[in-house]
C-alpha positions in Angstrom: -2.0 24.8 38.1 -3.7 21.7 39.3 -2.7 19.6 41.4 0.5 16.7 40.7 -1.4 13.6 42.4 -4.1 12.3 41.0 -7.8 13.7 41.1 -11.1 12.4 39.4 -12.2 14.7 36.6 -15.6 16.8 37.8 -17.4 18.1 35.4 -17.8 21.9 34.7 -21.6 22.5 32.9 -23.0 25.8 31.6 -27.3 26.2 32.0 -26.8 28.9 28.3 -30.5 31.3 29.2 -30.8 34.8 29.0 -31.0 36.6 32.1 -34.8 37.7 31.8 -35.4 33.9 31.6 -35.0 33.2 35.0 -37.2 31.9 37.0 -36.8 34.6 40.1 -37.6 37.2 37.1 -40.7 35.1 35.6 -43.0 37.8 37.5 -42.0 41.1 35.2 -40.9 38.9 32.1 -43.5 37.2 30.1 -42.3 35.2 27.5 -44.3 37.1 24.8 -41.7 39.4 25.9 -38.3 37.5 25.3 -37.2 39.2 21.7 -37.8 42.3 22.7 -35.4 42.1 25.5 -31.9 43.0 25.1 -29.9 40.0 24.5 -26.7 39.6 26.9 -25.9 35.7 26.4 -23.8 36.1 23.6 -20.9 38.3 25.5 -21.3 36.2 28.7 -20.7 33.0 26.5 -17.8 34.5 25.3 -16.0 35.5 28.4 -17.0 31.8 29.9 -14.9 30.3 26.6 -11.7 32.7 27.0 -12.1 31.4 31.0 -12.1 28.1 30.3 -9.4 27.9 27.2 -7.2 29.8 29.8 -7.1 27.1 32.2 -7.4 24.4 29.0 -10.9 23.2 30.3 -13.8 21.8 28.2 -17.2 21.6 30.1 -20.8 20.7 28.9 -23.4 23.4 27.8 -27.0 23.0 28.1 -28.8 25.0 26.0 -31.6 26.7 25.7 -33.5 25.6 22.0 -34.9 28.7 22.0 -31.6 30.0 22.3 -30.0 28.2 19.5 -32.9 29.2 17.5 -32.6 33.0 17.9 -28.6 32.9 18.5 -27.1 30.3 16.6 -24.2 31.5 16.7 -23.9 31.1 20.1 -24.5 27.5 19.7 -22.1 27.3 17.2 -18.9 29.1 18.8 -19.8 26.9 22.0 -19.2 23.8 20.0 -16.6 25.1 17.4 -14.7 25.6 20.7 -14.7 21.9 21.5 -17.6 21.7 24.0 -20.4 19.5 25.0 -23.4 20.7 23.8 -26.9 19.0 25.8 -30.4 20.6 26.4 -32.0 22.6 28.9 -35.2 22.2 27.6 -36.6 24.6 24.3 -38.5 27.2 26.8 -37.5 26.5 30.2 -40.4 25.0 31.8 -40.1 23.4 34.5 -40.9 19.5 34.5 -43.6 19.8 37.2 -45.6 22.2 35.4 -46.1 20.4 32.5 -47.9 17.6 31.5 -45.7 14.1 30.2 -46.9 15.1 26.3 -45.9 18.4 26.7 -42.7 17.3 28.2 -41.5 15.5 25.0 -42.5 18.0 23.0 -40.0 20.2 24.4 -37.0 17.6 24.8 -37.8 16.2 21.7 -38.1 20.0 19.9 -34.7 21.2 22.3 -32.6 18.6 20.9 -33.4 18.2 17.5 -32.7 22.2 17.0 -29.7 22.2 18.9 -28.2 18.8 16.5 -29.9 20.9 13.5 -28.1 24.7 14.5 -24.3 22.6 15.8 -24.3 19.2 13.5 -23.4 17.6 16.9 -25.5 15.0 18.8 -27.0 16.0 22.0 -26.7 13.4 24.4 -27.6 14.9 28.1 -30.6 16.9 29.2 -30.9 19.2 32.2 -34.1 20.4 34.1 -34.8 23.9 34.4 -34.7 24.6 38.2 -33.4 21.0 38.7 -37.4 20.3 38.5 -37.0 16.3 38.6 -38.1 15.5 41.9 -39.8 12.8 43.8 -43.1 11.7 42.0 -41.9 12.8 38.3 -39.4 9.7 37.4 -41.9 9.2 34.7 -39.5 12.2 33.3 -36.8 9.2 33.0 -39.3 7.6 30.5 -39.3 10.4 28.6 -35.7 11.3 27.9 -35.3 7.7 26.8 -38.2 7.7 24.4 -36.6 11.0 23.2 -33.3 9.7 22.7 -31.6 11.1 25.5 -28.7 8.9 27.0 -27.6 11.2 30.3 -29.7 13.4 32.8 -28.0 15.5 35.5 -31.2 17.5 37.0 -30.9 15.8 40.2 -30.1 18.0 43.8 -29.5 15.4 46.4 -30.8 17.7 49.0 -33.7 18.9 50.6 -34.9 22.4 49.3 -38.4 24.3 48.6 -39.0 24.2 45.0 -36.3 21.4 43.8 -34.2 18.6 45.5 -34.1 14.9 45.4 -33.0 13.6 48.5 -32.6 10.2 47.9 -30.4 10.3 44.8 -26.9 9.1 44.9 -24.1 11.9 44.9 -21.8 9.9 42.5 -22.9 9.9 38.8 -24.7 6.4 38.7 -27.0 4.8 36.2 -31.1 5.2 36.8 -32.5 1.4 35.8 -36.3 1.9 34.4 -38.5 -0.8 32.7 -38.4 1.3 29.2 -34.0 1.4 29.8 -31.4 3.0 31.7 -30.3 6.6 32.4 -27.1 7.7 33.5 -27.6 10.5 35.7 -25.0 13.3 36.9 -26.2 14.8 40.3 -24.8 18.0 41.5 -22.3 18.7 43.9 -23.1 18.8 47.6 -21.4 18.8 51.0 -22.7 18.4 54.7 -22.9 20.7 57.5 -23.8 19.9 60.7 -24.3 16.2 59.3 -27.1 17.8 56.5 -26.5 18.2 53.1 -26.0 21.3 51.6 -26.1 22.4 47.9 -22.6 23.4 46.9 -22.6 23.0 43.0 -21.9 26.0 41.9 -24.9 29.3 40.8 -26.3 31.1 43.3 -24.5 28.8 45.8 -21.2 30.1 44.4 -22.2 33.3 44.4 -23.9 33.5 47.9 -21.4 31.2 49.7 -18.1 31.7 51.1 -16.1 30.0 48.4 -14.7 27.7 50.8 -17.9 26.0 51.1 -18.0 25.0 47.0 -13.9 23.9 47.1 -15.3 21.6 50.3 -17.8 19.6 47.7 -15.5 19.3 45.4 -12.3 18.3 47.7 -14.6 15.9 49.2 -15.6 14.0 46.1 -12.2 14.4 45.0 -11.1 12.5 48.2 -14.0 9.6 47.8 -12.7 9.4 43.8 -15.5 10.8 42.6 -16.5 12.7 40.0 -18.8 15.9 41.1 -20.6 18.3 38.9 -20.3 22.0 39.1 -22.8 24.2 37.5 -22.9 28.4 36.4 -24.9 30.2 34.6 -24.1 33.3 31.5 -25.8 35.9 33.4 -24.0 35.1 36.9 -21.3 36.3 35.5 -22.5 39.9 34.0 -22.9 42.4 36.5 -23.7 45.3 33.9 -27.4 43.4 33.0 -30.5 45.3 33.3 -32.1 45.6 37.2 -35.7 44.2 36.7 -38.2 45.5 39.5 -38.6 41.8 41.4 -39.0 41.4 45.1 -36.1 42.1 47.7 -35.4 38.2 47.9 -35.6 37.8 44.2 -32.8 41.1 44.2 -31.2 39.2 46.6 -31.1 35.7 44.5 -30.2 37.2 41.2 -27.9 40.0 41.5 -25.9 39.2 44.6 -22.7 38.2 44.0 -22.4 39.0 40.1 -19.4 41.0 40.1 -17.0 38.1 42.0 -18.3 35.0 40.3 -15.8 34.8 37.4 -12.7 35.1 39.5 -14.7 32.2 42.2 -14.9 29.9 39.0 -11.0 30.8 37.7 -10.1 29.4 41.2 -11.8 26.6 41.0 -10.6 25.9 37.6 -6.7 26.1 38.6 -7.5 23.8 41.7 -9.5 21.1 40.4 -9.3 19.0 37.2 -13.0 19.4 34.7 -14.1 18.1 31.6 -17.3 17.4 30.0 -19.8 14.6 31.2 -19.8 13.4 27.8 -16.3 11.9 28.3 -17.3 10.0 30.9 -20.6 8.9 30.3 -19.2 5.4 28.1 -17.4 4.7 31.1 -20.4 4.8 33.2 -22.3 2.9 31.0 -20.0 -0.2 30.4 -19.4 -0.1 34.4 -22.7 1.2 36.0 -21.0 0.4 39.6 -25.1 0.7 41.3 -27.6 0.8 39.1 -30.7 2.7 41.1 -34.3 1.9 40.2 -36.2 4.8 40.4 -40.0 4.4 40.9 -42.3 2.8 38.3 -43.1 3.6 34.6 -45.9 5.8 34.3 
């Protein structure tokens, strides 16, 4: 049950890929590959929804395009079930390795298929990886041309590979010249007086759990709203072993068989919902707007 006194609402988001379309696995899986793969989302998906219609949660989902083209039905059961449906990108590239066209091909190509496959508008994009970091805010530009009126792709921390140390940790509105962006960071906490990435994925799966309730008691204590993150195949410990290197082992399949019951316990302690219920709040009362670099 959650707790009597009042708490802000966090928000409890889905990345919806197939487990041979991670990045850690990129090495052994070549796209060329991706149909011929055994499919696991669809079961994963499923056991999510039961999880979160026990504890009478709605959260947002980022697909995949790809995977609302080739499984629309799990498109479809994510929003018949009263879920947020936003992008993840149609092929999940990360931003820095493509070029700003290329970029809005793919946001423009991911929404439109997922509006097409659910009849719902997608408002909110994620980054694969989290892959909007210092020196790509031309990105911003780009969701706004493409339609898009949230991102949440932001880490405020400092990591190899993603992490954007200067963003806010409250949701909070990016100004640029073309428009704003409201942007939903994910969850941290600080150790030793650093931040540390406590939002959820491999963090919830690698971390003591205490560490992930910390971020999320935290915000909950500065009335914020924080943003928690999983994805399908971090909860399906029966999913084919792919021959990767020991820390790639390490990243993917540690921790599988615990996560859902980690992510139950969160659920019954904190209040979630979907960013999409928030987001006209933010919008009418952008408390710091945050200019982020120039156009590009």
């Amino acid at each position: 049950m959650h707790s009597e006194a009042w708490q802000p609402t966090h928000f409890f988001t889905v990345d919806v890929e197939e487990y041979f379309q991670v990045r850690a696995l990129r090495s052994v899986v070549l796209r060329d590959e991706w149909l011929s793969r055994p499919s696991r989302v669809a079961k994963s998906i499923d056991d999510l929804l039961a999880c979160l219609d026990r504890n009478n949660v709605h959260g947002t989902f980022f697909l995949l395009g790809w995977i609302a083209r080739h499984h629309p039905e799990v498109a479809r059961n994510i929003s018949n079930a009263g879920h947020e449906i936003a992008s993840h990108g149609f092929w999940h590239e990360q931003v820095t390795a493509l070029e700003r066209g290329e970029f809005l091909d793919d946001v423009r190509s991911s929404k439109l298929e997922l509006e097409d496959v659910t009849g719902s508008p997608v408002l909110g994009y994620r980054a694969p990886s989290f892959s909007i970091i210092p020196g790509w805010e031309w990105a911003f530009d780009v969701l706004i041309e493409a339609g898009y009126r949230y991102d949440s792709s932001l880490f405020p921390i400092h990591r190899r590979g993603y992490g954007y140390p200067s963003a806010p940790s409250a949701p909070h509105v990016i100004q640029r010249p073309c428009g704003d962006l409201a942007e939903f960071p994910l969850a941290t906490t600080k150790i030793l007086g650093f931040p540390v990435p406590a939002a959820g994925g491999g963090y919830l799966r690698q971390f003591p759990l205490a560490v992930i309730r910390r971020a999320f008691r935290e915000a909950s204590e500065r009335g914020e709203s924080a943003t928690f993150y999983i994805h399908p195949w971090e909860i399906d410990p029966g999913q084919p072993r792919l021959a990767v290197s020991r820390l790639n082992r390490i990243r993917h399949y540690r921790g599988l068989d615990g996560a859902l019951e980690r992510i139950e316990r969160l659920l019954e302690e904190f209040s979630f919902g979907t960013i999409a219920s928030y987001l006209p709040s933010l919008e009418r009362h952008p408390a710091e707007g945050l200019a982020m670099g120039a156009a590009s």
